[in-house]
C-alpha positions as CSV (number, residue, x, y, z in Angstrom):
1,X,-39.9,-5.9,-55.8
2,X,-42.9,-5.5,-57.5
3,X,-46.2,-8.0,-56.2
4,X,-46.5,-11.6,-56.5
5,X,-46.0,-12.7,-60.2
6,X,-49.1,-14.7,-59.5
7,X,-51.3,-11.4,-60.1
8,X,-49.5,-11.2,-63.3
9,X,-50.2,-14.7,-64.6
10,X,-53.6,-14.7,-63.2
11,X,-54.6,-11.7,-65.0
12,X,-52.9,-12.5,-68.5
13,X,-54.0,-16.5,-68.8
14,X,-57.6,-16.1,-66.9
15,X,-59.1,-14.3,-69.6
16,X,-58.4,-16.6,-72.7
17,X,-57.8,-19.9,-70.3
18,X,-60.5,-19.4,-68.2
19,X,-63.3,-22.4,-68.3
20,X,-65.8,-23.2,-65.2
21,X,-64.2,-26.3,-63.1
22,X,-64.8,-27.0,-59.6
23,X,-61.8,-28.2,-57.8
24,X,-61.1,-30.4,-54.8
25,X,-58.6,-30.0,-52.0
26,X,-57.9,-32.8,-50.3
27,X,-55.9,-33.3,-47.3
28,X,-52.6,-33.8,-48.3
29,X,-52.2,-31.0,-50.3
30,X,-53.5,-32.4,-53.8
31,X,-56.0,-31.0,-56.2
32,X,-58.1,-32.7,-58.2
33,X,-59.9,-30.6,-61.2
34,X,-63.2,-31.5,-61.3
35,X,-66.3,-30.6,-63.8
36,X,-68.3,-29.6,-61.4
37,X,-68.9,-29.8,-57.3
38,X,-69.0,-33.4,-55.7
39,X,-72.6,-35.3,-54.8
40,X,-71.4,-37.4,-51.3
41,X,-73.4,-40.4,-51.3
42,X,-72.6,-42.2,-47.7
43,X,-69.1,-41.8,-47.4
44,X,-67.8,-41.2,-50.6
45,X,-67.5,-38.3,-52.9
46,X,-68.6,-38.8,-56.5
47,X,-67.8,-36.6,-59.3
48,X,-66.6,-36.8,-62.9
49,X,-62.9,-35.4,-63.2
50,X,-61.9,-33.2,-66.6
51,X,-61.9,-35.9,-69.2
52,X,-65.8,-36.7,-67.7
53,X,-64.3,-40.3,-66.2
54,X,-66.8,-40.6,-62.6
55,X,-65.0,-41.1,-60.0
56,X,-65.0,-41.9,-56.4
57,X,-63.4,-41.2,-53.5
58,X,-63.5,-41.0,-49.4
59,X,-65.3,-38.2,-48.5
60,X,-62.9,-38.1,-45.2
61,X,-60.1,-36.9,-47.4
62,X,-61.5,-34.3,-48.7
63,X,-60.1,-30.7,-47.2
64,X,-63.6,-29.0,-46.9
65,X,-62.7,-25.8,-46.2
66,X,-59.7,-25.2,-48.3
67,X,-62.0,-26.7,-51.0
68,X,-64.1,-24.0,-50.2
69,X,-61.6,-21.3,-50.0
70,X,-60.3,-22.1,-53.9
71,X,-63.8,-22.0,-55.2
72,X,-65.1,-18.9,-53.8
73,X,-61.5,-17.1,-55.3
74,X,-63.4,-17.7,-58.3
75,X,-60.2,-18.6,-60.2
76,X,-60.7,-21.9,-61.8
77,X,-58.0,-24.6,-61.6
78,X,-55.8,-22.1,-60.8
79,X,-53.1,-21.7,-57.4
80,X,-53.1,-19.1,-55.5
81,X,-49.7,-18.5,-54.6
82,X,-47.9,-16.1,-52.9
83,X,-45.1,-16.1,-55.3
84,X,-41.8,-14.1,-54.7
85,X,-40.8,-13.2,-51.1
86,X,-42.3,-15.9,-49.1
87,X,-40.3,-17.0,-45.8
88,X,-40.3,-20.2,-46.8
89,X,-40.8,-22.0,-49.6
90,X,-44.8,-23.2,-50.6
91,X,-44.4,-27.1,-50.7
92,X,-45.1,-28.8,-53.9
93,X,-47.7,-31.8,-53.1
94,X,-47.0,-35.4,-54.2
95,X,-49.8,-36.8,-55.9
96,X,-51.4,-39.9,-54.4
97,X,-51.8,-42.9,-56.4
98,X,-55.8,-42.1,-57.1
99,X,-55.2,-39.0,-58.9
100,X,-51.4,-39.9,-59.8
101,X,-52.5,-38.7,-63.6
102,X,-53.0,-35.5,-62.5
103,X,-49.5,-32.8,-62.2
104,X,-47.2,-35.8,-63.2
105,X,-46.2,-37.8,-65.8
106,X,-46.1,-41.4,-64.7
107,X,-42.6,-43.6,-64.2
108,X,-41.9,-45.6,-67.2
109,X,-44.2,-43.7,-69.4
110,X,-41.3,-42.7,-71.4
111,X,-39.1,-45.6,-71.4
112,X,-38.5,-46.9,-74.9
113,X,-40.8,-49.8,-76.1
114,X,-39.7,-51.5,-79.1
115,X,-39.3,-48.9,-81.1
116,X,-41.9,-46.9,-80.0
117,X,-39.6,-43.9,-78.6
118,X,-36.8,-43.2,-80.9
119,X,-33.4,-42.0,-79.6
120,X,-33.2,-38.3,-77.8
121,X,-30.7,-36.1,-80.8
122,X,-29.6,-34.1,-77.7
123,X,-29.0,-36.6,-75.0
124,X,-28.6,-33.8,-72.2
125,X,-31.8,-32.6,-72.7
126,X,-33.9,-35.0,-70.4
127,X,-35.8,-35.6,-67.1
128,X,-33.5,-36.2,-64.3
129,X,-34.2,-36.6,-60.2
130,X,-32.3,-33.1,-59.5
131,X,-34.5,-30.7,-58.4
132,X,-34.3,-27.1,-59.9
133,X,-32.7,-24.3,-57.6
134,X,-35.9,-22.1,-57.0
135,X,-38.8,-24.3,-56.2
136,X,-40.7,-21.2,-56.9
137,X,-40.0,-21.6,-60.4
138,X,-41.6,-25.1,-60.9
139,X,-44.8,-23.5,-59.1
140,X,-45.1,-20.6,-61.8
141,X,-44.6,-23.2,-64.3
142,X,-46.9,-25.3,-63.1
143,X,-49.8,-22.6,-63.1
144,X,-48.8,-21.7,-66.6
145,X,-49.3,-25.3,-67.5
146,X,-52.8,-26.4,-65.6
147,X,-54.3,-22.4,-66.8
148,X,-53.8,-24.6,-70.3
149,X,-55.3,-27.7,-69.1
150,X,-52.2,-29.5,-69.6
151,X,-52.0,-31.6,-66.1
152,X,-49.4,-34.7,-67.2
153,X,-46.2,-33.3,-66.6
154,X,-42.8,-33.5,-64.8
155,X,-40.0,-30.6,-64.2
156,X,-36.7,-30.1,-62.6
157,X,-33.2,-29.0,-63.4
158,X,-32.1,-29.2,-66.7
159,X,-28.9,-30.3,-67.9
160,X,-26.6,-27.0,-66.0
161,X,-27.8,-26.0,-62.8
162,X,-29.2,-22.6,-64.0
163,X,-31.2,-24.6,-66.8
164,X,-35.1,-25.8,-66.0
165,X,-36.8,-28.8,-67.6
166,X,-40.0,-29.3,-68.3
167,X,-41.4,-33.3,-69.4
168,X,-45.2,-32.6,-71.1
169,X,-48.0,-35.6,-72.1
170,X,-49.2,-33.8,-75.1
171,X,-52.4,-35.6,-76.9
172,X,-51.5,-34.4,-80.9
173,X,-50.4,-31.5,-82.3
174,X,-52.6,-28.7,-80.8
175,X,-51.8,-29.6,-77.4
176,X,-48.4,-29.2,-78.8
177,X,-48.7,-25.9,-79.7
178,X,-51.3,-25.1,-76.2
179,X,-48.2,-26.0,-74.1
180,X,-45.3,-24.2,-75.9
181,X,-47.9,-21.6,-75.8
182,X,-47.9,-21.9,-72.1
183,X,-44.4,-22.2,-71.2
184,X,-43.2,-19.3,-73.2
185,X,-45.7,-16.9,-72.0
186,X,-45.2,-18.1,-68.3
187,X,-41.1,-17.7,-68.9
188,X,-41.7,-14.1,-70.9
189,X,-43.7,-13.1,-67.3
190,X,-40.7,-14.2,-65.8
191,X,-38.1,-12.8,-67.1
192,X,-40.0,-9.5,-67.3
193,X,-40.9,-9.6,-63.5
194,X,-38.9,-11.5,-61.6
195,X,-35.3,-11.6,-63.9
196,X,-32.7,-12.4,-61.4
197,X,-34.9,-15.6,-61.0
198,X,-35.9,-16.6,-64.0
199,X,-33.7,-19.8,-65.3
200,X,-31.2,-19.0,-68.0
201,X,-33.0,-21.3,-70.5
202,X,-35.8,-23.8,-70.4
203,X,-35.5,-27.3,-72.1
204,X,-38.5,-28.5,-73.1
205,X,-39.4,-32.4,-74.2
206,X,-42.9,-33.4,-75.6
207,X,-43.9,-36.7,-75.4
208,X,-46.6,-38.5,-76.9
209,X,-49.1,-41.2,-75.7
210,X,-47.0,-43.8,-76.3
211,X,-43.8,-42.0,-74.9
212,X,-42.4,-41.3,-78.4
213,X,-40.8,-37.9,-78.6
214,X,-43.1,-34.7,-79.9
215,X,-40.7,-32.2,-79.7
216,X,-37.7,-31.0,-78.0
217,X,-36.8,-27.5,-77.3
218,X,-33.4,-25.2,-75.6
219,X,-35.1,-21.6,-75.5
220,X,-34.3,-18.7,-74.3
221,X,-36.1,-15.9,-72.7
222,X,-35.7,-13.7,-75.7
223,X,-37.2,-17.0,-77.8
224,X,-40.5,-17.0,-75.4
225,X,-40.9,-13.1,-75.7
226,X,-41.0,-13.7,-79.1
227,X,-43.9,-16.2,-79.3
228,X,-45.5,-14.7,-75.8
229,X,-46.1,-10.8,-77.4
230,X,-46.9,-12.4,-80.6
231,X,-44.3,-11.4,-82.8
232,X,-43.8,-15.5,-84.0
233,X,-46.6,-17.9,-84.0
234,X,-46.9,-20.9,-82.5
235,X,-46.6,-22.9,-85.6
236,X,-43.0,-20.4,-86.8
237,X,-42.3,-21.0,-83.1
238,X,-42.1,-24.6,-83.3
239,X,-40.2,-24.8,-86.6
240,X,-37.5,-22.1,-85.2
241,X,-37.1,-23.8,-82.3
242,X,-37.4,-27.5,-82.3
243,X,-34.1,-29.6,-82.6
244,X,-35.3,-32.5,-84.5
């Protein structure tokens, strides 16, 4: 099999993703993207996070070295992973409740208020607990999605075993288009490189702000070559392929 499918994302999203970040490791596993490096003042850690909110947080729970490590890669928010052929599989951290808007979508965000979500028109197509087959998968995904900024999110199986789902905050309608963007160019590198592992579609469900639906998407790898080699754009993309 031909190298990690990390070099191949790596080298195809750094150069129009790229954007100088400084992130922190901290001892559980969970990274925190950062505008720049942390001032420690006493025992804390101050530093402003993407959005430019300051925060602050225990110094002792920051993983100094690994924080180290990721920086000097020089690779952004990015994961270095050593993608296919691993013994076992890389664990996928659980945020902890001080950075739980970072890599997931929070519980009840999507519940219906009112009538601020209206109903699903597929009502397969949406999150449920069941993990996807290959955690691998969710990991590519994942890098596909930060590369883009995009960091509220939530993935798993989809509705058939072979399916993966993928739950995305989107702010509007250009980070609408940034994550289909995202997710059809990490499935394309997929399918290209790693095929007998790539899921045999991806269901994708955009949700606003307020947890009302932005778009909702069954696509195909043939779909996300389209749109990843540029033969669609985003905006043809989108009316092609959303169901409602």
């Amino acid at each position: 099999m031909k190298r990690t499918l990390l070099v191949v994302v790596l080298l195809l999203l750094t150069a129009s993703w790229a954007q100088a970040v400084y992130v922190i490791v901290l001892r559980n596993g969970t990274r925190i993207v950062a505008k720049e490096k942390f001032e420690v003042k006493g025992s804390s850690a101050i530093f402003r996070n993407k959005v430019g909110t300051l925060i602050s947080i225990p110094v002792s729970q920051i993983d100094m070295a690994a924080t180290q490590k990721v920086n000097a890669q020089n690779l952004g928010d990015a994961i270095a992973l050593d993608w296919v052929d691993a013994a076992k599989p890389t664990p996928i951290p659980s945020p902890t409740p001080s950075v739980a808007s970072l890599g997931r979508i929070r519980d009840g965000l999507a519940a219906p208020e009112a009538d601020a979500a209206k109903p699903t028109p597929t009502p397969g197509i949406t999150f449920r607990e069941a993990p996807f087959r290959d955690p691998k998968i969710e990991l590519a995904f994942t890098e596909g999605l930060e590369r883009s900024h995009l960091y509220l999110y939530r993935m798993g199986q989809g509705t058939a075993p072979s399916y993966f789902f993928i739950e995305v905050q989107v702010n509007g309608q250009p980070e609408v288009l940034k994550a289909l963007e995202a997710i059809a160019l990490t499935y394309h590198l997929l399918a290209q490189q790693a095929p007998e592992r790539a899921p045999e579609r991806v269901e994708v469900q955009m949700l606003n702000e307020s947890g009302k639906e932005a778009g909702l998407f069954r696509i195909a790898a043939s779909d996300a070559s389209e749109l990843a080699t540029g033969k669609v754009t985003t905006e043809e993309f989108f009316l092609k392929h959303v169901i409602f």
